[in-house]
C-alpha positions in Angstrom: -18.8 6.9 9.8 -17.1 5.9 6.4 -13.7 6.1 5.7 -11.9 5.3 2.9 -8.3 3.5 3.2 -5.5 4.0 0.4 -2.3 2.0 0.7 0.8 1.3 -1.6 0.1 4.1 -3.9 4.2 3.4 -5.4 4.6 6.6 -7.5 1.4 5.4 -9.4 -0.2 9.4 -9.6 -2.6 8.2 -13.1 -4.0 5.2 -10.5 -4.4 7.8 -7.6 -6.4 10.2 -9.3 -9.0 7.5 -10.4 -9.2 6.2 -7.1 -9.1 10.6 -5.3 -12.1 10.6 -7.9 -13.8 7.3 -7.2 -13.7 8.3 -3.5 -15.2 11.7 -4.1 -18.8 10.0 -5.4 -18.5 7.9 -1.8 -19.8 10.4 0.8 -16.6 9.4 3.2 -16.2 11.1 6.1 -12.0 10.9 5.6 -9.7 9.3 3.5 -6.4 7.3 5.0 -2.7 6.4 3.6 -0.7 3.6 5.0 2.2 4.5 3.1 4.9 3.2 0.6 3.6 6.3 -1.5 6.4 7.0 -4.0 8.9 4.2 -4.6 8.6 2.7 -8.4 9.4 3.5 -11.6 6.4 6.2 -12.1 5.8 9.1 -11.3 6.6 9.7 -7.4 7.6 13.7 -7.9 3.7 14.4 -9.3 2.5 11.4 -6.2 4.1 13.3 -3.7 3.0 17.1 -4.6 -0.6 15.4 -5.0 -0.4 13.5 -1.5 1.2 17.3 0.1 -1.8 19.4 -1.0 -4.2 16.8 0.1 -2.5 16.3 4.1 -4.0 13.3 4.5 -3.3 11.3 7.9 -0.5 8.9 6.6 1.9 6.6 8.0 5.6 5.7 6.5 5.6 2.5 4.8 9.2 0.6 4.5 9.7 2.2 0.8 9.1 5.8 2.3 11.6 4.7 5.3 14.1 3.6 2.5 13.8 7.1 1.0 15.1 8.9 4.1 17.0 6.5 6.3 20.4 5.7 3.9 22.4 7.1 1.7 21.5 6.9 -2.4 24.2 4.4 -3.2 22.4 2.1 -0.6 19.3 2.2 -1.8 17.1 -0.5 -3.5 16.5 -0.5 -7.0 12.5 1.4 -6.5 13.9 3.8 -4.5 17.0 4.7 -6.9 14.5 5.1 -9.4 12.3 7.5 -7.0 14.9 9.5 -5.2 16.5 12.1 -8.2 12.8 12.9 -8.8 11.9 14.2 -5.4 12.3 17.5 -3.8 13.6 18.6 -0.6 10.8 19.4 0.3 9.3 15.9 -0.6 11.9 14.0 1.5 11.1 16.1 4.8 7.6 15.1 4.4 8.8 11.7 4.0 10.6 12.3 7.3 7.8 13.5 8.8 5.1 10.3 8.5 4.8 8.6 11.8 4.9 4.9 11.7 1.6 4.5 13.3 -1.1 6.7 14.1 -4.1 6.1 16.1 -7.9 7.7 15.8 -11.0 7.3 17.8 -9.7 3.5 18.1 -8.4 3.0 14.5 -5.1 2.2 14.4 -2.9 2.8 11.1 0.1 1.0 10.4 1.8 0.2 7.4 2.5 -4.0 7.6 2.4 -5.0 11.1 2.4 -2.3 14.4 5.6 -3.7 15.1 7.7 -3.2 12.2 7.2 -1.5 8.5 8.5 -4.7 6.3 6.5 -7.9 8.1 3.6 -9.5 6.4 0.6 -9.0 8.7 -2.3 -11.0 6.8 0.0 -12.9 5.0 2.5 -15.4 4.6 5.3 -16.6 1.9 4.7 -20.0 1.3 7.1 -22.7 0.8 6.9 -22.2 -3.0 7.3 -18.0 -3.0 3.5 -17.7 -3.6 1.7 -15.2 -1.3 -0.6 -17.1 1.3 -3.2 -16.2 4.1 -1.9 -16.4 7.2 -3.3 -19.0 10.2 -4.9 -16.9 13.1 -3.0 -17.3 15.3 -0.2 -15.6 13.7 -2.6 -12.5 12.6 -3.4 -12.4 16.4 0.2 -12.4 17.9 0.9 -9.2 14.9 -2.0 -7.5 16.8 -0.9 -8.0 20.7 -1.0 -5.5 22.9 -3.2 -3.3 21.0 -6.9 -2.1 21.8 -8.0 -0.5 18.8 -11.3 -2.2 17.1 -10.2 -1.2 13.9 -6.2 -1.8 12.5 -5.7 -1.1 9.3 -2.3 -2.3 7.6 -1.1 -2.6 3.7 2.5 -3.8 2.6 1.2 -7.2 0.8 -1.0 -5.4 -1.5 -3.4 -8.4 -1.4 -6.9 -7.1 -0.4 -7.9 -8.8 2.6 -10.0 -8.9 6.2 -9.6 -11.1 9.2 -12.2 -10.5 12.3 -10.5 -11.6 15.5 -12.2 -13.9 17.9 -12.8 -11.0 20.0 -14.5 -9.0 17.6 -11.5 -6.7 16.1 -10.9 -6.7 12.3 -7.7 -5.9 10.8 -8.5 -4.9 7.5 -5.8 -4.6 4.4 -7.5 -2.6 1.4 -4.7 -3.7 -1.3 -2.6 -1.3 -3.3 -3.8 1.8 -5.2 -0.7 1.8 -8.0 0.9 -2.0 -8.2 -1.1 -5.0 -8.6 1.5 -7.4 -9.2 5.1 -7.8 -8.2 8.1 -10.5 -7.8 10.2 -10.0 -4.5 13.6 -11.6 -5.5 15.6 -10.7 -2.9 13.6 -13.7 -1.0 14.2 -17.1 -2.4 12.3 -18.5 -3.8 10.9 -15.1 -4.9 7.1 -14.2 -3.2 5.0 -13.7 -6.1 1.8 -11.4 -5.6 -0.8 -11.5 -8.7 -3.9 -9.1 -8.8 -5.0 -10.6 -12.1 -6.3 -7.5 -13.2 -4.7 -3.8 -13.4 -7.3 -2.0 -11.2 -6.6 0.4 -9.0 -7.4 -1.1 -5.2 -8.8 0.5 -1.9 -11.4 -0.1 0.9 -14.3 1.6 2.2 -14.7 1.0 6.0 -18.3 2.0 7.2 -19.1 2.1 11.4 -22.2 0.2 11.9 -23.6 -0.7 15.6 -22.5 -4.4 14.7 -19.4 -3.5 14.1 -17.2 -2.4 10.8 -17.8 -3.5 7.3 -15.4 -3.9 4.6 -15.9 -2.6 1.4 -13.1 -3.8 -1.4 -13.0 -1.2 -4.6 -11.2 -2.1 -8.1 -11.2 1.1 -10.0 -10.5 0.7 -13.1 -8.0 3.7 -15.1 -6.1 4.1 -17.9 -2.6 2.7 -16.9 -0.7 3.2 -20.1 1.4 6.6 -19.2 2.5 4.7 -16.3 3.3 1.5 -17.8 5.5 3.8 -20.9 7.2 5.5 -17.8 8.2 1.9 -16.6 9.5 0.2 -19.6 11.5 3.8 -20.3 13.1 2.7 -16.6 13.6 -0.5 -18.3 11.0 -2.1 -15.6 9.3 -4.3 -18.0 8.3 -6.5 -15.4 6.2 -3.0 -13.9 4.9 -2.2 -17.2 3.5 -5.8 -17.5 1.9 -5.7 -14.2 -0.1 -1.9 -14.4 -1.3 -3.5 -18.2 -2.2 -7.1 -16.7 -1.9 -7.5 -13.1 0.0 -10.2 -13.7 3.7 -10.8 -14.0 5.6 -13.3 -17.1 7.9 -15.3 -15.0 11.1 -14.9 -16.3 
């Protein structure tokens, strides 16, 4: 079995379709989403139609949560630039993602099984930097589940960690935004691609186990970088050219 593993797609429809057309050359047997689809500064109305037509089994990330769960006025500054673009019809199917789904002992979850916004792989470290988290935090996230495959997203750092017992939990990185600054933490968690590729994973059943195959596709980000800075999201448009972020 292959199966290919999107996450963190943010409104980024230019980086989907490179990826949508990388994957169809990959002879996968399904394709995944773990969600935060459509929050940025993009282009979340043409994300969401493209992620409707294609049903793909897909869990609610916190940004697709955010979408649905509060009123406008109380929404963070990605989703007030996402929600006057979407339909109704966009935010039921918003309602309608699952926060987890489970197949043939794959689990899907957005960040952690236990909650949408918590770093599964990852850490913040004491100077706002993203850092690899010690095992035995990656094996508490995972408690009290059976699947041998778990599949997460949220840091959109590409990354694998095989439990002792043989499990992997497997975090392809994000289709649509390589870099961002959290300031609502302090200090701020910083997360640098270094390059503006489009990110995903190719998971491939083998009788030794899974394997883990990391993609960087690259695209032609600048529609999506113009749409940024006309948001006044610099910092986006920076990050879709570069992968990285000027601190300011």
């Amino acid at each position: 079995m292959r199966l290919a593993v999107l996450s963190d797609i943010h409104g980024n429809s230019a980086a989907l379709d490179a990826v949508l057309d990388d994957v169809s050359r990959q002879d996968v047997a399904a394709v995944v989403n773990l969600g935060d689809c459509l929050s940025g500064p993009l282009d979340p109305g043409g994300t969401a139609d493209r992620l409707m037509r294609l049903g793909l089994p897909t869990v609610a990330g916190n940004h697709d949560r955010a979408l649905v769960d509060r009123p406008a006025a109380a929404m963070g500054l990605w989703e007030q630039w996402t929600w006057p673009d979407l339909t109704p019809a966009h935010l039921d199917w918003l309602r309608g993602l699952p926060p987890l789904l489970e197949r043939d002992g794959i689990l899907l979850c957005h960040a952690t099984p236990a909650a949408d916004d918590r770093n599964w792989l990852h850490v913040r470290g004491a100077d706002g930097w993203m850092r690899r988290a010690e095992a035995a935090h990656v094996l508490a996230q995972a408690a009290g589940r059976t699947e041998g495959l778990m599949l997460c997203g949220h840091t959109h750092w590409p990354d694998m960690v095989r439990l002792a017992d043989g499990r992997l939990v497997v975090n392809p990185g994000s289709v649509g935004c390589p870099a961002y600054c959290d300031v609502r933490v302090d200090p701020p968690t910083r997360l640098e691609m270094g390059t503006p590729h489009a990110r995903y994973a190719i998971l491939t059943e083998r009788r030794d186990g899974w394997q883990a195959e990391f993609r960087a596709i690259p695209y032609d980000a600048r529609l999506m970088a113009e749409r940024a800075a006309d948001h006044g999201a610099q910092d986006w448009a920076e990050a879709l050219l570069t992968g990285r972020i000027t601190p300011r």
